[in-house]
C-alpha positions in Angstrom: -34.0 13.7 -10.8 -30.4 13.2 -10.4 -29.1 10.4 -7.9 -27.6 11.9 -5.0 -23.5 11.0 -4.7 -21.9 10.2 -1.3 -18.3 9.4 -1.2 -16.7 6.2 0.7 -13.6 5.8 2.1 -11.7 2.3 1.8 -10.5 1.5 5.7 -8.4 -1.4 7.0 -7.9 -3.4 9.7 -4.7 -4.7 9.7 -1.1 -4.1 11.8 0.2 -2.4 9.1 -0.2 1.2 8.9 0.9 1.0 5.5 -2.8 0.2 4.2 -3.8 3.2 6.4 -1.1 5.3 4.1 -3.3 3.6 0.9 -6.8 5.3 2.8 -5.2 8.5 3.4 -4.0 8.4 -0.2 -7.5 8.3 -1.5 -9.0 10.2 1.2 -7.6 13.3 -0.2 -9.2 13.7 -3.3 -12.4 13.3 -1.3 -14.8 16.3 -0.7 -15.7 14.9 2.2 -16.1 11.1 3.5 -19.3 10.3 4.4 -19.4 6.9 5.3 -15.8 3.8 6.0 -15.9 0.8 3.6 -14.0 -2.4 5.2 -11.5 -3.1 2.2 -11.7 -7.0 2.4 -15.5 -6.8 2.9 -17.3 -3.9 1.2 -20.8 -4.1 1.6 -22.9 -1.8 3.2 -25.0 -2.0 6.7 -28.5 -3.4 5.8 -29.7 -0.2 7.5 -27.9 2.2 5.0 -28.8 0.0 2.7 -32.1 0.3 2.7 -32.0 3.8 3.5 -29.8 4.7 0.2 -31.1 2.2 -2.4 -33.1 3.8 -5.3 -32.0 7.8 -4.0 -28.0 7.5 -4.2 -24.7 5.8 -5.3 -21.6 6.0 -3.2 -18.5 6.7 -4.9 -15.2 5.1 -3.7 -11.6 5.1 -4.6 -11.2 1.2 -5.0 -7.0 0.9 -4.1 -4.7 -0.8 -2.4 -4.0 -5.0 -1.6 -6.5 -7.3 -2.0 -7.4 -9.3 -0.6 -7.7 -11.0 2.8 -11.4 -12.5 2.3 -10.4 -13.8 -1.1 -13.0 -16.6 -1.1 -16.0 -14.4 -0.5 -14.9 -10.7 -1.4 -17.3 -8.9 -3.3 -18.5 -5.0 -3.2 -22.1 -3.9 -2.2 -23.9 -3.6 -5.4 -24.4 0.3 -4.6 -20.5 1.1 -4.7 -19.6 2.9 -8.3 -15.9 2.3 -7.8 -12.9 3.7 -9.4 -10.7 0.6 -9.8 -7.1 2.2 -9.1 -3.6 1.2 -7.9 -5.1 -2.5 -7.7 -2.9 -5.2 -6.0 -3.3 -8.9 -5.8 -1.8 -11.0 -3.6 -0.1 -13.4 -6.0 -0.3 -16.9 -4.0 -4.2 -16.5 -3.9 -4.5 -14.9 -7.8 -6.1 -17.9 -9.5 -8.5 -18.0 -6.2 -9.4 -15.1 -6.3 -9.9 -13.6 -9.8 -10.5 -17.1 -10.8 -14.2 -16.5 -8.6 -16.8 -15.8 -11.6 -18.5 -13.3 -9.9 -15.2 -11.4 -9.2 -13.9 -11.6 -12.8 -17.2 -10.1 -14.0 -17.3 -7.2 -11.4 -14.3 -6.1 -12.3 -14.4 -6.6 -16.1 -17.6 -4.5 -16.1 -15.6 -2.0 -14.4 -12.4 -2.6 -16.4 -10.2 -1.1 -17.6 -9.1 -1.8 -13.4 -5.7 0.3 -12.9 -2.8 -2.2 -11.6 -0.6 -0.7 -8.7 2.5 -3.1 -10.1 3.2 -4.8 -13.6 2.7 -7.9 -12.2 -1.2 -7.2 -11.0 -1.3 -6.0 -14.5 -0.4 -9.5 -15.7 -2.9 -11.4 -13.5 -5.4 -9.3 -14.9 -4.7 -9.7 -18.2 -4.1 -13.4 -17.8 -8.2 -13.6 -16.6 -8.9 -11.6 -19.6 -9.2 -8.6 -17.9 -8.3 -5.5 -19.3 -5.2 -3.6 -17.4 -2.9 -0.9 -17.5 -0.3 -0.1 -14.8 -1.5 3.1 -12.8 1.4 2.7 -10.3 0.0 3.2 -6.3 -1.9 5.9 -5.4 0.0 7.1 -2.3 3.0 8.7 -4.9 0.4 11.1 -5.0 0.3 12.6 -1.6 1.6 15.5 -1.8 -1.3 16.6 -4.1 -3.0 17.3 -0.4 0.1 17.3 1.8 2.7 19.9 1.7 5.3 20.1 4.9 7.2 22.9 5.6 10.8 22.8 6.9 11.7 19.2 5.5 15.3 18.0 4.7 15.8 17.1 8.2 17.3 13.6 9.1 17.6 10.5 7.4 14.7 8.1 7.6 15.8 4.4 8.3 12.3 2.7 8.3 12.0 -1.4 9.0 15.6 -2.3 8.6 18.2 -4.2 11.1 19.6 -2.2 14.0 22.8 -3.4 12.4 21.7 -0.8 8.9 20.9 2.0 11.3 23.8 2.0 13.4 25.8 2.2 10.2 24.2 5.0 9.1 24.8 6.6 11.7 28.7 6.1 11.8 29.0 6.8 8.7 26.9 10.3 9.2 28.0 12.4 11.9 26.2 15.4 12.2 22.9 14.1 10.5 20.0 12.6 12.4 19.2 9.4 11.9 15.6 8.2 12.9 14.9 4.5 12.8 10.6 3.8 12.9 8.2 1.2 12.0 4.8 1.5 10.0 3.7 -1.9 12.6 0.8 -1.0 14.7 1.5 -4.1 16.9 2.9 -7.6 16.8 2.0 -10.1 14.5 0.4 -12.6 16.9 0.0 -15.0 14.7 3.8 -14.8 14.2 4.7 -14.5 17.7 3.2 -18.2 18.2 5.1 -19.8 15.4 8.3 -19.6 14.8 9.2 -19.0 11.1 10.9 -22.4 10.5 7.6 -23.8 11.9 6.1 -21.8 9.2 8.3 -22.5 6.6 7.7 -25.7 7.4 3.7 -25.3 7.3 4.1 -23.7 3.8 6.5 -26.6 2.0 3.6 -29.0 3.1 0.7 -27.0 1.9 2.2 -25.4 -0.8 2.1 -21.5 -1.4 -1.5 -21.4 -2.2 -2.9 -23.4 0.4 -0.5 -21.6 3.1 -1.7 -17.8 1.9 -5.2 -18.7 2.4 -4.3 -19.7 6.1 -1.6 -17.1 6.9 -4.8 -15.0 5.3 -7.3 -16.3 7.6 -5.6 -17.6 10.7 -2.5 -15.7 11.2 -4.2 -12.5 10.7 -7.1 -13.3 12.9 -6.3 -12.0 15.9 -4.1 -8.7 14.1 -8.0 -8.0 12.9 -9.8 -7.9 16.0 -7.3 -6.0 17.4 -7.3 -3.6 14.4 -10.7 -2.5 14.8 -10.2 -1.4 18.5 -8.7 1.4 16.3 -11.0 3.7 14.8 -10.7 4.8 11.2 -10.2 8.7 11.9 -7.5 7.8 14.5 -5.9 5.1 11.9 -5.9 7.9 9.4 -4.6 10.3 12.3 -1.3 7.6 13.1 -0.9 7.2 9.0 -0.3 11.5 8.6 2.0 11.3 11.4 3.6 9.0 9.4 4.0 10.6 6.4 4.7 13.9 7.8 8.4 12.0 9.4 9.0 10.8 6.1 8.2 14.2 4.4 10.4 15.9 6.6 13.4 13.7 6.1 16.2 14.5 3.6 16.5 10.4 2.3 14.2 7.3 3.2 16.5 4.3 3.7 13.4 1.3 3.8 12.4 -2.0 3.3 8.9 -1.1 2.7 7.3 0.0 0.2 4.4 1.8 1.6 7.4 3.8 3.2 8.9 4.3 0.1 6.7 5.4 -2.5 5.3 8.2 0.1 8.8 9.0 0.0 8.9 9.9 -3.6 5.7 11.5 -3.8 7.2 14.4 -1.5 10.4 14.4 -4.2 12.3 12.4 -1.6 15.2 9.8 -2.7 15.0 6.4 -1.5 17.4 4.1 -0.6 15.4 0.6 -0.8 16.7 -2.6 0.8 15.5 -5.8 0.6 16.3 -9.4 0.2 13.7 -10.1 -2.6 14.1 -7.6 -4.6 12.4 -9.7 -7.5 9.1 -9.6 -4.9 6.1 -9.2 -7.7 4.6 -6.1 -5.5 7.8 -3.8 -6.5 7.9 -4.7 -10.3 7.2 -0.9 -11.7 9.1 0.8 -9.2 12.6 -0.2 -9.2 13.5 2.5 -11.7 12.8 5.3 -9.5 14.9 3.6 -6.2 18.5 3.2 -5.3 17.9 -0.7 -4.8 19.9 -3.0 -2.8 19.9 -6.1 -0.9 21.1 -6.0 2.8 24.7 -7.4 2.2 24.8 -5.8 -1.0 23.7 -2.2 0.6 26.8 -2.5 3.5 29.5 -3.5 0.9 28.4 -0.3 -1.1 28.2 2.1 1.6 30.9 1.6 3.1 32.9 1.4 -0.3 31.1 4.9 -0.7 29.5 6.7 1.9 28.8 9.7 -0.3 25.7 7.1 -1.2 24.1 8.7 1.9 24.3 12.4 0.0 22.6 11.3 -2.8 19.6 14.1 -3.4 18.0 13.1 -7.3 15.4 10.4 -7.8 16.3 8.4 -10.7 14.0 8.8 -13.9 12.0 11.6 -11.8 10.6 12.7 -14.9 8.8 9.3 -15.8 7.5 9.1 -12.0 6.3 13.0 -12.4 4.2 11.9 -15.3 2.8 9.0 -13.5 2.1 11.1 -10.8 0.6 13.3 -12.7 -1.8 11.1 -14.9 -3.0 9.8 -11.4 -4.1 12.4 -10.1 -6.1 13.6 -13.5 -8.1 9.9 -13.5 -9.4 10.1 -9.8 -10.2 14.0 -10.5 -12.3 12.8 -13.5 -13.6 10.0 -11.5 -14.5 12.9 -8.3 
């Protein structure tokens, strides 16, 4: 007699509705969702434990960044995961995948699908096999498909300074400046950042991720889980549905971005590391600038703010496409 299959659902609890965008990402190739998987701590309820072991498996779409638990993060032993769009936080890399037990759960699931070259690289350099799958939420629109879009411009998480500018230099277009933050970083609101770059020259990058991992995101986690998963999900369409009815996404963040492209939307992305390891794959496919560099050239050309092609759209179409065919198979 066959096993019976239930599905998960990877959840988060974090400020950033960005890994709610990750969930929704996965959540539509879903038949339905039968039970929420914590992200940084997915193991099941002894209760559903007991009442599953032996009789079922759960599937789950295993995507998005990983990790904040990475000194004890392991999956429940009843999870079949599909390892997909895969990001590690680079500072705690050698922690993390340098756990035996992690480097053997995901080898026996390997090959894992990195969401970024450099993931891939990690991977490979703890002799796991890798391949760049690119992130999961450029597939979106394989559920979602607005009506009525090529609205506004989109200014998401940039200076007040950016979005004013936009506007001068568009009259007539509606600009609409938002923020994927679900609240404020307390942890942040406590120390100033040249306390913490302080903290971090003293502890060293390692050292300091594990803390800003642990105690800077303390209190952003029990705050998070005051907010359901359903309504996360809920706030994270909202989302998406802005930026798929915008005409061009003018961000700094990625998980604004690459939702952005998935509806065959041009993005203009600004940032001042634009070397930052979680973008390597994706900088082909964006108009890329930092914030000084971004002024100089828009106001050189302001017919930058008319642009309507994605560049190499038919490389990010194919990588679209192959997603969506592995977590099919995988369904």
């Amino acid at each position: 007699m066959a096993r019976q299959v239930l599905y998960g659902l990877l959840v988060n609890y974090t400020k950033n509705l960005g890994d709610d965008i990750q969930s929704l990402a996965a959540a539509q190739f879903l038949p339905r969702i039968d039970l929420f998987i914590d992200r940084d701590n997915p193991r099941l309820p002894r209760s559903i434990r007991r009442e599953l072991e032996g009789n079922a498996h759960v599937k789950v779409i295993m995507n998005g960044w990983y990790t904040l638990n990475p000194l004890s993060w392991m999956p429940d032993p009843l999870l079949k995961p599909l390892i997909i769009s895969f990001h590690v936080h680079p500072p705690i890399a050698n922690i993390f995948l340098g756990r035996h037990n992690v480097s053997e759960y995901l080898k026996y699931f390997e090959p894992v699908g990195a969401r970024d070259i450099h993931t891939k690289k990690l991977l490979i350099k703890h002799n796991i096999k890798s391949y760049f799958s690119g992130c999961l939420s450029i597939t979106l629109d394989y559920k979602y498909n607005f009506n009525g879009k090529y609205k506004y411009i989109l200014v998401s998480d940039l200076d007040k300074n950016i979005v004013y500018l936009v506007e001068s230099i568009s009259p007539g277009i509606e600009v609409i400046s938002i923020s994927p933050n679900l609240f404020i970083n307390i942890g942040e609101s406590i120390l100033p950042k040249s306390t913490k770059r302080k903290i971090k020259r003293i502890l060293g990058e390692t050292l300091y991720s594990l803390a800003d991992n642990t105690m800077f995101n303390f209190f952003d986690a029990h705050k998070a889980r005051v907010i359901n998963p359903i309504n996360r999900l809920r706030l994270a369409e909202k989302y998406i549905t802005l930026i798929a009815q915008s005409k061009l996404v003018i961000t700094s963040r990625l998980h604004t971005a690459l939702p952005a492209l998935s509806f065959g939307i041009p993005v203009i992305f600004i940032n001042d590391d634009l070397n930052d390891p979680r973008f390597a794959g994706y900088m082909q496919f964006f108009y890329a600038f930092t914030p000084e560099e971004f002024v100089r050239e828009v106001k050189k050309n302001p017919s930058l703010l008319l642009i309507e092609q994605i560049p190499a759209e038919e490389l990010l179409n194919k990588l679209k496409e192959k997603l969506k065919n592995m977590v099919k198979s995988f369904i």
